[in-house]
C-alpha positions in Angstrom: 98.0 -46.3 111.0 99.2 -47.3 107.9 102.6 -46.3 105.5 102.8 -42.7 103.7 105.3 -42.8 102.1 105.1 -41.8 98.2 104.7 -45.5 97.6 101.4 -45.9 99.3 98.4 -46.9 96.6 96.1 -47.9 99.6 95.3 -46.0 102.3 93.5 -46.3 105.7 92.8 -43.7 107.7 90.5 -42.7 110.6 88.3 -40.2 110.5 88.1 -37.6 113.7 85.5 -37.3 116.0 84.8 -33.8 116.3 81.5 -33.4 114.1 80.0 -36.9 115.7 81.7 -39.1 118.8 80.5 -42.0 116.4 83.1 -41.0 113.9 85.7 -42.4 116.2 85.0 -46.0 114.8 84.8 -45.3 110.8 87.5 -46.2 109.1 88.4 -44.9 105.2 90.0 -47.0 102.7 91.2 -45.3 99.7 92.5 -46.7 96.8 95.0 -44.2 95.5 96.4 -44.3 91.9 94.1 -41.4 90.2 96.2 -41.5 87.1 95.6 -45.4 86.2 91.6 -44.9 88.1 93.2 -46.9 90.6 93.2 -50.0 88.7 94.6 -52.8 90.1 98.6 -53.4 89.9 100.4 -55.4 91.9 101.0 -53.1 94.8 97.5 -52.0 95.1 96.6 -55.7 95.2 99.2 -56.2 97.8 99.1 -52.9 99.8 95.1 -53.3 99.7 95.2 -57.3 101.1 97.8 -55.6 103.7 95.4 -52.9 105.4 92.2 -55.7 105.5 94.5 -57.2 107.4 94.9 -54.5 109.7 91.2 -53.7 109.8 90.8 -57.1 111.3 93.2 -56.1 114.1 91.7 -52.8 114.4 89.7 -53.4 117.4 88.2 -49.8 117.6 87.1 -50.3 114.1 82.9 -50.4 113.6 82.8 -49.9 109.9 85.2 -49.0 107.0 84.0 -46.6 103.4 85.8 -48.4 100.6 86.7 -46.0 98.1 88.9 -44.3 95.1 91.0 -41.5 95.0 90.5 -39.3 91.8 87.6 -39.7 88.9 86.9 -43.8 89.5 86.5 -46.0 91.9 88.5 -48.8 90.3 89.2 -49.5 86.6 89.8 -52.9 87.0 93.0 -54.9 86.4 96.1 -52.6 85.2 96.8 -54.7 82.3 99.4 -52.7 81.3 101.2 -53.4 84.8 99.6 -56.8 85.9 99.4 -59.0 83.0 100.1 -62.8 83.5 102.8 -62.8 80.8 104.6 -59.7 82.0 108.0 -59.9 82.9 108.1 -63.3 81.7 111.7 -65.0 81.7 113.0 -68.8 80.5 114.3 -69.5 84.4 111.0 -68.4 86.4 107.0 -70.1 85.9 105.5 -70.8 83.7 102.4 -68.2 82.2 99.4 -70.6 83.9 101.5 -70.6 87.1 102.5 -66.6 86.8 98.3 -66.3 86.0 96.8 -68.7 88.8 99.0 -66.7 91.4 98.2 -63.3 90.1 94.4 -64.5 89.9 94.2 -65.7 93.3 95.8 -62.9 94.5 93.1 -60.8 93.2 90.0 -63.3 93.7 90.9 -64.0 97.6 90.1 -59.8 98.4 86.8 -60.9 97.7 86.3 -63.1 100.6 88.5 -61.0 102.9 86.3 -58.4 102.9 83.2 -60.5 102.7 85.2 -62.1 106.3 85.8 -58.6 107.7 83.4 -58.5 110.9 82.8 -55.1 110.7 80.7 -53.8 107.4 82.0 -52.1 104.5 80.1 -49.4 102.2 81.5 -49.0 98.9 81.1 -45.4 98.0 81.7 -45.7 94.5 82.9 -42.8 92.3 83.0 -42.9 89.0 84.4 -46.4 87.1 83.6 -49.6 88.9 84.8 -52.5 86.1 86.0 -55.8 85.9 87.5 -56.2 89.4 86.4 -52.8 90.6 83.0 -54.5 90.4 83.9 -57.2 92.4 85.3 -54.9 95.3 81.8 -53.0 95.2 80.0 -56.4 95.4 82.0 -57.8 98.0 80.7 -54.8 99.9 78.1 -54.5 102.3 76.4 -51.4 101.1 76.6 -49.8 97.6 76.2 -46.1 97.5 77.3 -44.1 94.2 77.9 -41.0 93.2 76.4 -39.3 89.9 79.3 -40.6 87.6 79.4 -44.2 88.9 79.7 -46.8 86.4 79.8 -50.5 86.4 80.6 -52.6 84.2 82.0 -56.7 83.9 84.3 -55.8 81.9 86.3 -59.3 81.8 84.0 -60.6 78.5 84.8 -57.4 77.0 88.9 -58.3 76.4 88.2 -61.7 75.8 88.0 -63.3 78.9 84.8 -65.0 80.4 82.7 -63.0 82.5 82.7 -65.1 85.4 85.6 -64.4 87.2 86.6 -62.7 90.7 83.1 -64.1 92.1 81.1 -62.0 90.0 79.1 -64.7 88.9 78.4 -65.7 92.2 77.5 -62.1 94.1 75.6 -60.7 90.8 72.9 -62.6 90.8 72.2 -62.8 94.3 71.8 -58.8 94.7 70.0 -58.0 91.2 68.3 -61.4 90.4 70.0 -64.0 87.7 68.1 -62.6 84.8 69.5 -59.1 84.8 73.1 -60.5 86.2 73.4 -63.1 82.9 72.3 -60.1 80.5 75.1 -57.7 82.0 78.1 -60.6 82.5 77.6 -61.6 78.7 77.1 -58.1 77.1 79.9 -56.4 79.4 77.9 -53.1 78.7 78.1 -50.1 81.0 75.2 -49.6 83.8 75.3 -45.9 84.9 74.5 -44.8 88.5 71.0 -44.4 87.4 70.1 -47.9 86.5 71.9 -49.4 89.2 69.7 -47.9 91.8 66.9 -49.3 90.0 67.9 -52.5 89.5 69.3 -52.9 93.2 72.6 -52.7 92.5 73.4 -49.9 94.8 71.2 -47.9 97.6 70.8 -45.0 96.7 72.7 -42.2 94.1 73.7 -39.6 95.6 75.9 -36.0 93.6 79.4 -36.9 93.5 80.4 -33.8 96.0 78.0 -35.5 98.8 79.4 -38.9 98.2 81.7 -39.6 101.0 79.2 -37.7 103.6 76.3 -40.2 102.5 78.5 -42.9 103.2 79.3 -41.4 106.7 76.2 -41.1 107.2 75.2 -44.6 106.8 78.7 -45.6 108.7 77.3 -43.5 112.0 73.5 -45.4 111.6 76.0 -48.9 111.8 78.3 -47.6 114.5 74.9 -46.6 116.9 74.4 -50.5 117.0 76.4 -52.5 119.2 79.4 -54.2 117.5 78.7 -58.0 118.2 75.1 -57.0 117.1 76.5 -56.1 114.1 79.1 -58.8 113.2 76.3 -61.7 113.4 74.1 -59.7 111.7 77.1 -59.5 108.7 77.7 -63.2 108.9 74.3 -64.5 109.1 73.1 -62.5 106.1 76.2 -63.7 104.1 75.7 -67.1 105.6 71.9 -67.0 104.6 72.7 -66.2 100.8 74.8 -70.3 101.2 72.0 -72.1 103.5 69.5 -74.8 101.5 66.1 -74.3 103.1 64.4 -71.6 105.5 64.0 -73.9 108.5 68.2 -74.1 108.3 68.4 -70.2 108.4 65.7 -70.3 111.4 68.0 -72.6 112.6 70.9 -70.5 111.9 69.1 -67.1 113.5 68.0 -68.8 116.6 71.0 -69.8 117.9 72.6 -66.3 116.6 70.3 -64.7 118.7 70.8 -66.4 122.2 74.4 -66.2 121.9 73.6 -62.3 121.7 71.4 -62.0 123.9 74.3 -63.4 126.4 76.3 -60.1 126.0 76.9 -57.3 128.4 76.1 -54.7 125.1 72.8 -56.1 124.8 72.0 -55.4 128.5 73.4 -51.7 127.7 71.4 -51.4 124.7 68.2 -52.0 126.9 69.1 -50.2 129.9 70.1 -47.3 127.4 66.9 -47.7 125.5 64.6 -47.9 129.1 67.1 -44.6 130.6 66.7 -42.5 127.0 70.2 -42.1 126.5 72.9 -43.5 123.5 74.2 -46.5 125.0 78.2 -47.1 125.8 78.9 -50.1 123.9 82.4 -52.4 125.4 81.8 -55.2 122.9 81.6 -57.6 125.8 
């Protein structure tokens, strides 16, 4: 599905059906530079734009596990590699032109993968900072393993803590008060505290990782497909709407259009026949 070559730092791959005929729709992406904790460079921002991309083509895709290769999830921004002002030169931009491209390269994943249709669970090893965060925020589930850590790193080296909507998605999954104490401190939350404050699902040892987030994957991938996209959207959509009588509003007409499909006639005939339905997204 996607390039192998030596040069890959993002992979996407499928995982095989043989323990569970529902693993034919999960998809795995893997950021891969273990040596940096897969912090963000330029390829990995690239590479990783590049397979959403082909996720949203994917049309045998029901859900996708976002996570890192190695000891971290992601470190962040490779500063070392990625820096606005490096390889600066008197003939090319400007630094604010070099660092509005580079930071709308890296703020526009966020909505990509807040627009995928299918869900994504962040299984989150180890360091989640700065714009490792972000990825894990833009996600639709958060499940960690033993040696997660997040952090907002950004106010940390200077920069404000708002940035890479942060400041937008904190708040709205652990409440403002506790999302304005860890933007402006930048301090480390281990795995433990962010189950309890919401952040993530559950915590789970760092070897079962990946088969927790499987496991949630296969729960997704038992509903049917347009069941699940407008249930993504709406509960996105429900976070921006002004008033409850707008989301009614909003819900109602989600749920006749559904209701119009062929899987939802499946889904009861299945249910009424005690059998897993055979979903054709139509």
């Amino acid at each position: 599905m996607s390039d192998t070559s030596p040069t890959t730092v993002v992979r996407l791959e499928r995982l095989a059906a043989d323990d569970d005929p529902l693993d034919a729709g999960v998809r795995v992406l893997t950021l891969d530079r273990p040596e940096r904790l897969n912090a963000m460079d330029g390829a990995l921002i690239d590479q990783l734009h590049e397979r959403i991309a082909e996720l949203r083509t994917d049309e045998g895709a029901r859900v996708v596990i976002l996570t890192g290769a190695g000891r971290g999830f992601c470190a962040g921004l490779d500063l070392f590699d990625a820096s606005p002002t490096a390889s600066a030169s008197p003939e090319g931009r400007g630094p604010v032109q070099r660092g509005m491209d580079l930071q709308q390269r890296i703020a526009t994943l966020v909505p990509a993968l807040r627009g995928l249709r299918i869900p994504v669970i962040a299984a989150v090893n180890g360091p989640a900072a700065g714009g490792g965060l972000a990825l894990a925020l833009a996600s639709d589930v958060r499940i960690a393993g033993g040696s997660a850590r997040f952090n907002v790193a950004f106010v940390r080296i200077g920069l404000s803590g708002c940035d890479i909507g942060v400041s937008w998605l904190l708040p709205r999954l652990i409440g403002a008060s506790r999302a304005w104490e860890l933007m402006l401190t930048g301090r480390l939350v281990d795995a433990e505290e962010a189950d309890r404050i919401g952040l993530v699902t559950r915590v789970v040892p760092d070897e079962e990782l990946l088969e927790s987030a499987v496991q949630t994957a296969r729960l997704i991938a038992a509903n049917s497909p347009t069941g699940v996209w407008m249930t993504k959207e709406v509960a996105w959509s429900q976070l921006e709407v002004g008033s409850l009588q707008a989301g009614i509003d909003l819900e109602n007409r989600t749920q006749i259009m559904t209701s119009f499909t062929e899987d939802m006639a499946e889904a009861a005939t299945a249910f009424i026949q005690k059998r897993p339905p055979q979903f054709r997204n139509r």
